[in-house]
C-alpha positions in Angstrom: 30.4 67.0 -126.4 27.4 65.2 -128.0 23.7 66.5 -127.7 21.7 63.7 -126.1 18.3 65.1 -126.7 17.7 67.6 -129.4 13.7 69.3 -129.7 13.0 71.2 -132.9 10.0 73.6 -133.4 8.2 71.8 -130.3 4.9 73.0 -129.7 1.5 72.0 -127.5 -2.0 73.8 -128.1 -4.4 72.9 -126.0 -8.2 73.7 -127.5 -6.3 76.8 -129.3 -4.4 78.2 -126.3 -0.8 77.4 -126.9 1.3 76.3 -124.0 4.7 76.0 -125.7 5.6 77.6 -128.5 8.0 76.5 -131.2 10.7 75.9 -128.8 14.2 74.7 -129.6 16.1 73.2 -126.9 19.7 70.9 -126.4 21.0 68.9 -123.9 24.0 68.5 -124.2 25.5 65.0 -122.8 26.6 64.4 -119.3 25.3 67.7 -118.1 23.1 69.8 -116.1 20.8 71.7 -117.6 18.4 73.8 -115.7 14.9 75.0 -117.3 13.2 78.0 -115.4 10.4 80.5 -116.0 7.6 82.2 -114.1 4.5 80.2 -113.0 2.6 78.8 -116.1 5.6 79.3 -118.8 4.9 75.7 -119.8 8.0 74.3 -118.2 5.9 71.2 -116.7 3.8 70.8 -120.5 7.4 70.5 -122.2 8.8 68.1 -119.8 5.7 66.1 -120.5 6.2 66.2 -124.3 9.7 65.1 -123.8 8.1 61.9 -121.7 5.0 61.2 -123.7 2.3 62.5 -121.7 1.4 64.8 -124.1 2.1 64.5 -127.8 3.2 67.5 -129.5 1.1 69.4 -131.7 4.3 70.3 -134.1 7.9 69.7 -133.8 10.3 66.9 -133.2 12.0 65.4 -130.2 15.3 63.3 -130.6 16.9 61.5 -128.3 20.3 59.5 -128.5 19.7 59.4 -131.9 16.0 58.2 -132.3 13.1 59.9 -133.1 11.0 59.8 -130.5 8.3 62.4 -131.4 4.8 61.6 -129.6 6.2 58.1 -128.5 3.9 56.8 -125.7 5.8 57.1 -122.4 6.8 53.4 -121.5 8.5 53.5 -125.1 10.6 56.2 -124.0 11.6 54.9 -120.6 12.9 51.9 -122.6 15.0 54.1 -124.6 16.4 55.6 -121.4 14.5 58.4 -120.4 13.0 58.6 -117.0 11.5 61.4 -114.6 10.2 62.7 -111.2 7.2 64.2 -110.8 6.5 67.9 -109.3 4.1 66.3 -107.1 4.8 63.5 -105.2 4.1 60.0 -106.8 5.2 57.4 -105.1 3.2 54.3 -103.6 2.5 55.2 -100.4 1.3 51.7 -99.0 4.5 50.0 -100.3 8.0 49.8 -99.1 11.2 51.9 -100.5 12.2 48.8 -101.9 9.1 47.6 -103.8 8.7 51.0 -104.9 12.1 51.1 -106.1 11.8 47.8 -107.8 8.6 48.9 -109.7 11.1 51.1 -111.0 12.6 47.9 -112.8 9.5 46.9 -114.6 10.6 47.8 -117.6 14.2 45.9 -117.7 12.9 42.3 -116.7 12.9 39.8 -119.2 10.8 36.8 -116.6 7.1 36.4 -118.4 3.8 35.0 -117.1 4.6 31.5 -117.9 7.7 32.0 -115.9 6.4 33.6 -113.2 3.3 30.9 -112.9 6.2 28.4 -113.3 8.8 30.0 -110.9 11.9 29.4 -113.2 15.4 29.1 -111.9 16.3 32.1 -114.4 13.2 34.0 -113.3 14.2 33.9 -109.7 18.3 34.4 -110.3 16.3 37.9 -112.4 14.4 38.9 -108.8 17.4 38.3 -107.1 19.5 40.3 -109.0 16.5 43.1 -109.3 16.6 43.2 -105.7 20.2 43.5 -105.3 20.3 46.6 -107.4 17.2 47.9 -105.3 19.4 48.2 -102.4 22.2 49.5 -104.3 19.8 52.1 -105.6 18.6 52.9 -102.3 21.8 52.8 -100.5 23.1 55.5 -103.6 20.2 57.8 -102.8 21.0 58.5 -99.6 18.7 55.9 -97.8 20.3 53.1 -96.5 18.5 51.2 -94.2 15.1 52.2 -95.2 14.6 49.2 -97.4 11.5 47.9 -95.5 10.0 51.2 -94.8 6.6 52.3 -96.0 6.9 55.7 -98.6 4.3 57.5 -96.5 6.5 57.2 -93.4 9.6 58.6 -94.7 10.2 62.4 -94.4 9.8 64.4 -97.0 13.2 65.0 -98.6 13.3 61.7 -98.5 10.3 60.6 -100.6 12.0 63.0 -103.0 14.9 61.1 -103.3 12.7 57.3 -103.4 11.2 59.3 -106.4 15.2 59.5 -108.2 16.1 55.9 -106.9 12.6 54.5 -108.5 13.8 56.5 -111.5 17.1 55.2 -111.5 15.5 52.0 -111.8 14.7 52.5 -115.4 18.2 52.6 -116.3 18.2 56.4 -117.8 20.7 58.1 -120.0 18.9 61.1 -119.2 16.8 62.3 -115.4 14.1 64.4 -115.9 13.6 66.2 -112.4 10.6 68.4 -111.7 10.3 70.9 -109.1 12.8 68.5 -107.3 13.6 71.0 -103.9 9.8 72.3 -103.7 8.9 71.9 -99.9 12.1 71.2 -98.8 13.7 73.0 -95.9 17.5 75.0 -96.7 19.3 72.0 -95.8 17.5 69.5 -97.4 17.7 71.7 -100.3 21.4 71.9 -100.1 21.7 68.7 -99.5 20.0 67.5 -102.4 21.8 69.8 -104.7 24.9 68.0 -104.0 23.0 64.6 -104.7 21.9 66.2 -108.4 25.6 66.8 -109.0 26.5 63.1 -108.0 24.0 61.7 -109.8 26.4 63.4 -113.1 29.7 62.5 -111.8 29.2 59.1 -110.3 26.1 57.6 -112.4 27.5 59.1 -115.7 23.8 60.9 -115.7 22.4 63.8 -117.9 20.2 65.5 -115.8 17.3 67.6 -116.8 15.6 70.1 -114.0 12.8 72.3 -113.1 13.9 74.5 -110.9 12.4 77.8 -108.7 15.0 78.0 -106.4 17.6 80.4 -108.5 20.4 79.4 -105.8 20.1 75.6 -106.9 20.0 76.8 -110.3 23.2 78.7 -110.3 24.8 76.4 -108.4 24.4 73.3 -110.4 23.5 74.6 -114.1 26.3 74.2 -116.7 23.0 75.6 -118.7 19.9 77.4 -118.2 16.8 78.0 -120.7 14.1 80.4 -119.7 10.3 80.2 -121.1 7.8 82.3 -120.3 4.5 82.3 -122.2 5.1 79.1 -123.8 8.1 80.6 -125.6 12.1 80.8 -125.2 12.9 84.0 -124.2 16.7 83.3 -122.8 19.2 80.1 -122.8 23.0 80.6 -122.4 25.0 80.0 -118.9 23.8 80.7 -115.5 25.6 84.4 -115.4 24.4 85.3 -119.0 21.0 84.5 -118.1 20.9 86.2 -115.0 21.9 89.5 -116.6 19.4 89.1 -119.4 16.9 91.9 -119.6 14.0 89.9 -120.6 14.3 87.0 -117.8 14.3 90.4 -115.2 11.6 91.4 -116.8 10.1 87.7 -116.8 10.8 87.4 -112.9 9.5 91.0 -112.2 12.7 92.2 -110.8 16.1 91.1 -110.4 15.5 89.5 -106.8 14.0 86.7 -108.6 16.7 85.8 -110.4 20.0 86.5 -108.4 
């Protein structure tokens, strides 16, 4: 199996404190890969470097074959990376649907002089951007929520307006950030099943966050493990559960089992 993203020697240094530290890391493609590590291992400043918030301060990031080292973060999305966030981001004041189709932004072709000038293409464009809304929607588990406003819908469901917006942007790879925090056992459970369909029915590779070491065993084909900014452990759920350095990490084995 190919690697889809490949990070070399990545590291972020913030003012001389150093978040992440010469990290190499491989996704393989069309998996799940989990990446875990104690509060403040730099989990959420890597992700970031892999979306172009942050620009690293050494390394390299390839994906799909392209360099995309310190890329600004719309460039990336266009190369078919996208994310949630680990807090909620959506637009609370607009519906699922227009905050799904935000999502599309960066796939229409339709300029200002056709939007001024209402074009027949630029309308068969909106048509067909709102027909994949609702498909988008309908996949996530929210049919018939189209025309409600994001701050109305229950949490695990915001969560998953965050993937379909995501979706929208027509990833190769879904970067998923603390994507069960809040959520009650079911809705957690529930979710987990939806990461796994978003590999075998959207032909996804999926990136993810995780604190919740049931989710991550679960669903994991592959886990990596910082703490302090640094790679301490990578291999498959059971080696990584057994490695003396992550229970050391986690302060225990309960953390990790």
């Amino acid at each position: 199996m190919a690697d889809l993203l490949t990070a070399e020697g990545v590291r972020k240094e913030f003012g001389g404190l150093i978040a992440v530290n010469d990290v190499d890391f491989v996704i393989p493609e069309r998996s799940i890969v989990s990446l875990i590590g104690p509060n403040g291992a730099g989990k959420t400043t890597f992700f970031n470097m892999l979306t172009g918030v942050y620009k690293p301060t050494a390394g390299t990031v390839v994906f799909d074959g392209h360099n995309v080292t310190g890329k600004p973060p719309h460039a990336i999305t266009e190369r078919g990376i996208g994310r949630t966030f680990q807090n909620i981001r959506l637009f609370q004041n607009m519906t699922a649907l227009e905050n799904t189709l935000v999502g599309m932004h960066s796939r229409l072709k339709g300029g200002i002089l056709q939007s001024v000038l209402r074009t027949p293409g630029l309308r068969r464009e909106e048509e067909g951007a709102r027909k994949k809304a609702h498909e988008l929607l309908e996949f996530s588990g929210l049919r018939g929520r189209d025309d409600e406003f994001a701050r109305n819908l229950a949490y695990g469901d915001q969560r998953r307006l965050e993937v379909a917006r995501a979706l929208a942007t027509e990833p190769k790879l879904l970067l998923l950030d603390e994507p069960t925090a809040g959520m009650n056992p079911q809705e957690t459970a529930d979710f987990t099943a939806f990461v796994s369909k978003l590999r075998d029915e959207q032909e996804l590779t999926v990136l993810l966050i995780e604190h919740d070491m049931r989710v991550v065993m679960e669903i994991s084909e592959r886990v990596t493990v910082l703490d302090y900014g640094e790679k301490i452990a990578e291999g498959t759920p059971q080696e990584v559960q057994r490695d003396e350095r992550v229970i050391e990490a986690y302060l225990g084995t309960a953390a990790v089992t």
